[in-house]
Every structure is written in structure tokens, then in C-alpha cells.
MIRO-783092 format. One record per atom (N, C-alpha, C): residue in three letters; x, y, z. Coordinates in Angstrom, 3 decimals. Layout:
% residues N
PT  resn         X         Y         Z
PT   ALA         X         Y         Z
...
//
This chain:
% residues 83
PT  resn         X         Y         Z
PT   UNK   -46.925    -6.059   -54.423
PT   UNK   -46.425    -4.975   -53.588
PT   UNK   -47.297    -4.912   -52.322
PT   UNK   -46.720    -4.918   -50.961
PT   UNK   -47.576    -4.684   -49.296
PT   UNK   -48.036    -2.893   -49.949
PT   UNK   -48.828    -3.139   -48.760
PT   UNK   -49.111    -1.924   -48.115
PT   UNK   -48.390    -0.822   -47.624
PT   UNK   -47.402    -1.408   -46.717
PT   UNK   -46.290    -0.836   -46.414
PT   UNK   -45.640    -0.212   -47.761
PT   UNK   -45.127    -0.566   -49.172
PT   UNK   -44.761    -0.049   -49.990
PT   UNK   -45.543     0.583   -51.104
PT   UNK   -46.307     0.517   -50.839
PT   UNK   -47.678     1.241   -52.035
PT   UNK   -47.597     2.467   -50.847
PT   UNK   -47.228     2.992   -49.672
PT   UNK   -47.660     3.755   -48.841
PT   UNK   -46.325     4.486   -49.171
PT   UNK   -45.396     3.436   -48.875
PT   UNK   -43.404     4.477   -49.179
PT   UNK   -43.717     5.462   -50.524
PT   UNK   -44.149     4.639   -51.353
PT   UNK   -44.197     5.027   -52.923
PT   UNK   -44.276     6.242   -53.028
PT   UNK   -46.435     6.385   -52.959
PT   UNK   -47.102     7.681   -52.626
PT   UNK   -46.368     8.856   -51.658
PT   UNK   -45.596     8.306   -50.744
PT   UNK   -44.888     9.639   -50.122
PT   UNK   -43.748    10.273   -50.795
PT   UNK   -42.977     9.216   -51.329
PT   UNK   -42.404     9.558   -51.903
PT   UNK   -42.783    10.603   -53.141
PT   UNK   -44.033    10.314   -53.506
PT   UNK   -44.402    10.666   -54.886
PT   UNK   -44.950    12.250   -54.532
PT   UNK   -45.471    12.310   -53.107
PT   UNK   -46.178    13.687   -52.892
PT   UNK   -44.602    14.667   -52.442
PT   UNK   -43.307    13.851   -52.163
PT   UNK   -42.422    15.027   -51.925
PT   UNK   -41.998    15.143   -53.331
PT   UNK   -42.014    14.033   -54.330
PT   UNK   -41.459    14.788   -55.478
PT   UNK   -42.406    15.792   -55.928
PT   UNK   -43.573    15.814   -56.123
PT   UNK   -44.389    16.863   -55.832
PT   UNK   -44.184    17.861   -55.781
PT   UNK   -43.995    18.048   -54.609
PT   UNK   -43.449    19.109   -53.570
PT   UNK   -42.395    19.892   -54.403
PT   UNK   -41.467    18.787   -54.718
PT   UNK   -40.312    19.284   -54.788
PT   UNK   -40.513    20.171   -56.494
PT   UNK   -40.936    19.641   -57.145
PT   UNK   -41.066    19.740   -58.502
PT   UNK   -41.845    21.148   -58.603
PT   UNK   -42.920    21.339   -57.949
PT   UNK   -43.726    22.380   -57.813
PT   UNK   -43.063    23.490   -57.277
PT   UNK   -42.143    23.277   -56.475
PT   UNK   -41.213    24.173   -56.106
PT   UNK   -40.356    24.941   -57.231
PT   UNK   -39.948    24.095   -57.516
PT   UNK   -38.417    24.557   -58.479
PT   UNK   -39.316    24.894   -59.633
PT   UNK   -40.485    24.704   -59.963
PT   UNK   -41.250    25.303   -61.461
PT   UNK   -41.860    26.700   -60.989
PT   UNK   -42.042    27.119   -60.021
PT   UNK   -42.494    27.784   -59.789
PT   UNK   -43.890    28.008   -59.445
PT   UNK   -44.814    26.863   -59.363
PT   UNK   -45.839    26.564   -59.623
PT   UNK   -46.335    26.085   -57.783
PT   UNK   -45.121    25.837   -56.892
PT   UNK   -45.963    25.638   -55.309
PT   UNK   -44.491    26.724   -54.491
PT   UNK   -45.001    27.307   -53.944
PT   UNK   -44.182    28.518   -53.135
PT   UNK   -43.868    27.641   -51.462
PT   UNK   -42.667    26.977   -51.442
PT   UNK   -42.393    26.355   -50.323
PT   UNK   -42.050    26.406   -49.349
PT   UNK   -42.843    27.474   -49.106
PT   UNK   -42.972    27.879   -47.840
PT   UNK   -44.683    28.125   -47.325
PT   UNK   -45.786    28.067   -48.299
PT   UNK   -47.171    28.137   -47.983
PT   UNK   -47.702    26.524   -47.765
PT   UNK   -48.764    26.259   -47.489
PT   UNK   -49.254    25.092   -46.643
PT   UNK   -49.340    24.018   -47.510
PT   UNK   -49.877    24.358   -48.736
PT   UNK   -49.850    22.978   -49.601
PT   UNK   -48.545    22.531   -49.780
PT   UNK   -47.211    22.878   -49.814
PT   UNK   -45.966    22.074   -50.167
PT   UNK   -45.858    21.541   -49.080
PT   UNK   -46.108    22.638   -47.670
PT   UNK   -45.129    21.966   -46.632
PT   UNK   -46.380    20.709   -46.173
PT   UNK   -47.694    20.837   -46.226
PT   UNK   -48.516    19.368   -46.191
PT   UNK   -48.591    18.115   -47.060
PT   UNK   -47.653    18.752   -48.333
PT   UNK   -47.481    17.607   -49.089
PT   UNK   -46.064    17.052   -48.687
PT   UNK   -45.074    18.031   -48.067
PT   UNK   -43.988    16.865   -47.718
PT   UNK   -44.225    16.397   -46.429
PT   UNK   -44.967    16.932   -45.769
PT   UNK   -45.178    16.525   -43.992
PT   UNK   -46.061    15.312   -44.383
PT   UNK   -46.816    15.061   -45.458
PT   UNK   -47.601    13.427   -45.434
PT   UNK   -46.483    12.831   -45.914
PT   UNK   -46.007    12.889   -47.000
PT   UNK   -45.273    12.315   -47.896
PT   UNK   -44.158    11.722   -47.043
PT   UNK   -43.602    12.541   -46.129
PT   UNK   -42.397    11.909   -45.233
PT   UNK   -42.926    11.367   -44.302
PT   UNK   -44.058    11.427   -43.403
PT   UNK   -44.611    10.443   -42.563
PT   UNK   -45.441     8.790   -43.617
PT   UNK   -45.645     9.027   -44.222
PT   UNK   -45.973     7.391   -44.973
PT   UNK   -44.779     6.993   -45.389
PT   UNK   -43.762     7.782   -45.977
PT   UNK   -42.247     7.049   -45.886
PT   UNK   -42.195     6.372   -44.889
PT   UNK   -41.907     7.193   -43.294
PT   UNK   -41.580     6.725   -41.783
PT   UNK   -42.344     5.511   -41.893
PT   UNK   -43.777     5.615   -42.144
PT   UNK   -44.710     4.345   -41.656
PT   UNK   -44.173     3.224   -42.528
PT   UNK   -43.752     3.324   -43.826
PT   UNK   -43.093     2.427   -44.667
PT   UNK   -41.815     1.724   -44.004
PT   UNK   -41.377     2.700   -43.491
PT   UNK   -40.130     1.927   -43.009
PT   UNK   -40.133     1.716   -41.339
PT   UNK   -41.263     1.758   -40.887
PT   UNK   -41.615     0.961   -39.715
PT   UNK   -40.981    -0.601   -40.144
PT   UNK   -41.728    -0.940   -41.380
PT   UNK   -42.403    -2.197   -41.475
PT   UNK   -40.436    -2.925   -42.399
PT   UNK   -39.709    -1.866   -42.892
PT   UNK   -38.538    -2.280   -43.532
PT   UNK   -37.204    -1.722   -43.045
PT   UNK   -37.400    -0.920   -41.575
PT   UNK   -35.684    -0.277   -41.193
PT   UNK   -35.247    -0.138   -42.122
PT   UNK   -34.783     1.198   -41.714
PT   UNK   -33.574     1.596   -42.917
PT   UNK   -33.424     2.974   -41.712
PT   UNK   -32.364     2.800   -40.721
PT   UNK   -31.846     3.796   -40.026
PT   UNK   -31.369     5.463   -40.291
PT   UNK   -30.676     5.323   -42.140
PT   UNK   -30.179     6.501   -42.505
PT   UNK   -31.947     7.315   -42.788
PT   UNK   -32.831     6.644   -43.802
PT   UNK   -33.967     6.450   -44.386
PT   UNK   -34.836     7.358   -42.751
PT   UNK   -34.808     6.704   -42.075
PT   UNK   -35.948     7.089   -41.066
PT   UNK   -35.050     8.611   -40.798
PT   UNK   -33.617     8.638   -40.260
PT   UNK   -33.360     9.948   -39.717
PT   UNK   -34.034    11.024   -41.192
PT   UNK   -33.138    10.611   -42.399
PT   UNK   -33.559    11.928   -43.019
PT   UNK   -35.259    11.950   -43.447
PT   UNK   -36.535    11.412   -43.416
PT   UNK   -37.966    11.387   -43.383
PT   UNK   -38.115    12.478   -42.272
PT   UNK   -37.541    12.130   -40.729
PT   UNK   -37.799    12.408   -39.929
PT   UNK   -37.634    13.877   -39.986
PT   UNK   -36.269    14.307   -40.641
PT   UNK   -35.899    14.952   -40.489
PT   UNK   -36.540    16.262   -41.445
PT   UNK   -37.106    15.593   -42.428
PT   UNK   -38.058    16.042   -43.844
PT   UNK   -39.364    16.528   -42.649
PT   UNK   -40.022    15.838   -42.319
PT   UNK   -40.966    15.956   -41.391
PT   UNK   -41.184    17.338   -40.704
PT   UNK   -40.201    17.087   -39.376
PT   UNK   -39.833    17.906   -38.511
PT   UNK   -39.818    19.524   -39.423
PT   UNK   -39.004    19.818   -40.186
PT   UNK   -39.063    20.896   -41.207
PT   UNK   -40.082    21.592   -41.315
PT   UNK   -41.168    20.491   -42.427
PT   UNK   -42.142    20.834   -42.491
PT   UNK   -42.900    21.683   -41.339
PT   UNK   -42.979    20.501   -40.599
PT   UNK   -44.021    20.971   -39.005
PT   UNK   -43.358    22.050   -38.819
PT   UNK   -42.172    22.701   -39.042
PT   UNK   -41.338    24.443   -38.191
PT   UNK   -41.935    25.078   -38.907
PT   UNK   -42.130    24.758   -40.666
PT   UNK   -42.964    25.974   -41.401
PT   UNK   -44.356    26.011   -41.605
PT   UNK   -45.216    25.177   -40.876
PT   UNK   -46.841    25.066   -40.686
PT   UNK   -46.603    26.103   -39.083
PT   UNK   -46.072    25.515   -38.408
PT   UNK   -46.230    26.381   -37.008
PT   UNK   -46.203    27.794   -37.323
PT   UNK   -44.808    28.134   -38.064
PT   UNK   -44.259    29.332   -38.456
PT   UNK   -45.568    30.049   -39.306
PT   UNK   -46.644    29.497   -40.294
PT   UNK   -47.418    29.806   -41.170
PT   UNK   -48.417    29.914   -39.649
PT   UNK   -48.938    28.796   -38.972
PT   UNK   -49.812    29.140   -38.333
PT   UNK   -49.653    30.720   -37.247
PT   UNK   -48.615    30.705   -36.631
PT   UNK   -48.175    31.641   -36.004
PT   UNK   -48.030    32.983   -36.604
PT   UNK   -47.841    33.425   -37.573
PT   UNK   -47.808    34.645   -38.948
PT   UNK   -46.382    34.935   -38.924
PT   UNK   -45.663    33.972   -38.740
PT   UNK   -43.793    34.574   -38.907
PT   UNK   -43.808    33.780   -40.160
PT   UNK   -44.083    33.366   -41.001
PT   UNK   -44.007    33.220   -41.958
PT   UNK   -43.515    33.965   -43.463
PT   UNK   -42.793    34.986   -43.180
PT   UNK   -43.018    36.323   -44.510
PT   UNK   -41.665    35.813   -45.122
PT   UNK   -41.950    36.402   -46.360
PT   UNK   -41.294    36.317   -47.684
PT   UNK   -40.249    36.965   -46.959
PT   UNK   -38.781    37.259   -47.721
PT   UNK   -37.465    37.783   -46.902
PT   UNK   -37.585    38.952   -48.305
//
């Protein structure tokens, strides 16, 4: 296995993470550790698929990404509150 895919893997592995911690109740996804575990997790995807294109693959990472970064700003900024 490259580098490039030992790197896809791990991102992958920190949004299931993410994701898992979410739905158990156990990471609140909207505080900093989920949204920094999918904001790495989808940028080492991206860097993964520098090295293998995959056009649909990069929009939705990107798009995983971008997310993230609205709810770190949103956390950094204090608009962040529970509804």
C-alpha cells in the first residue's frame, strides 16, 4: 500500500469516527473534536486523491471539508449554540 493510500484510509477512518461518535452520542457534532476529526479526515482523503483522481470523490471531501471549516469559524466566532 503508497502513502497516498495509508493517508485515504486514516481519513477515512477519522470521519467514520466522527461519524460514529456522533450518532452514539458520545461526540456532539457540532463542538471541535468532530468537526477536526472530519476537517483532517477529508483533507488526507483530498491529498489521497491528488495522487488517484476521482472527480465525484474530490467534490464531495471538498465539500466534507468546507462544512467543517463553517462550524470551527462558527465555534470560533460564538454563533455556535445548540437550537
Amino acid at each position: 500500500m503508497s502513502l497516498p493510500d495509508i493517508l485515504g484510509v486514516v481519513g477515512v477512518l477519522m470521519i467514520l469516527t466522527a461519524y460514529a461518535g456522533a450518532t452514539s452520542g458520545r461526540l456532539d457534532a457540532r463542538r471541535a473534536p468532530a468537526l477536526l476529526l472530519n476537517l483532517t479526515g477529508a483533507l488526507l482523503i483530498l491529498v489521497s486523491l491528488y495522487f488517484d483522481f476521482n472527480l465525484s470523490a474530490v467534490l464531495m471531501e471538498g465539500a466534507w471539508a468546507l462544512v467543517a471549516v463553517y462550524g470551527l469559524v462558527q465555534l470560533a466566532l460564538g454563533r455556535n449554540r445548540a437550537p
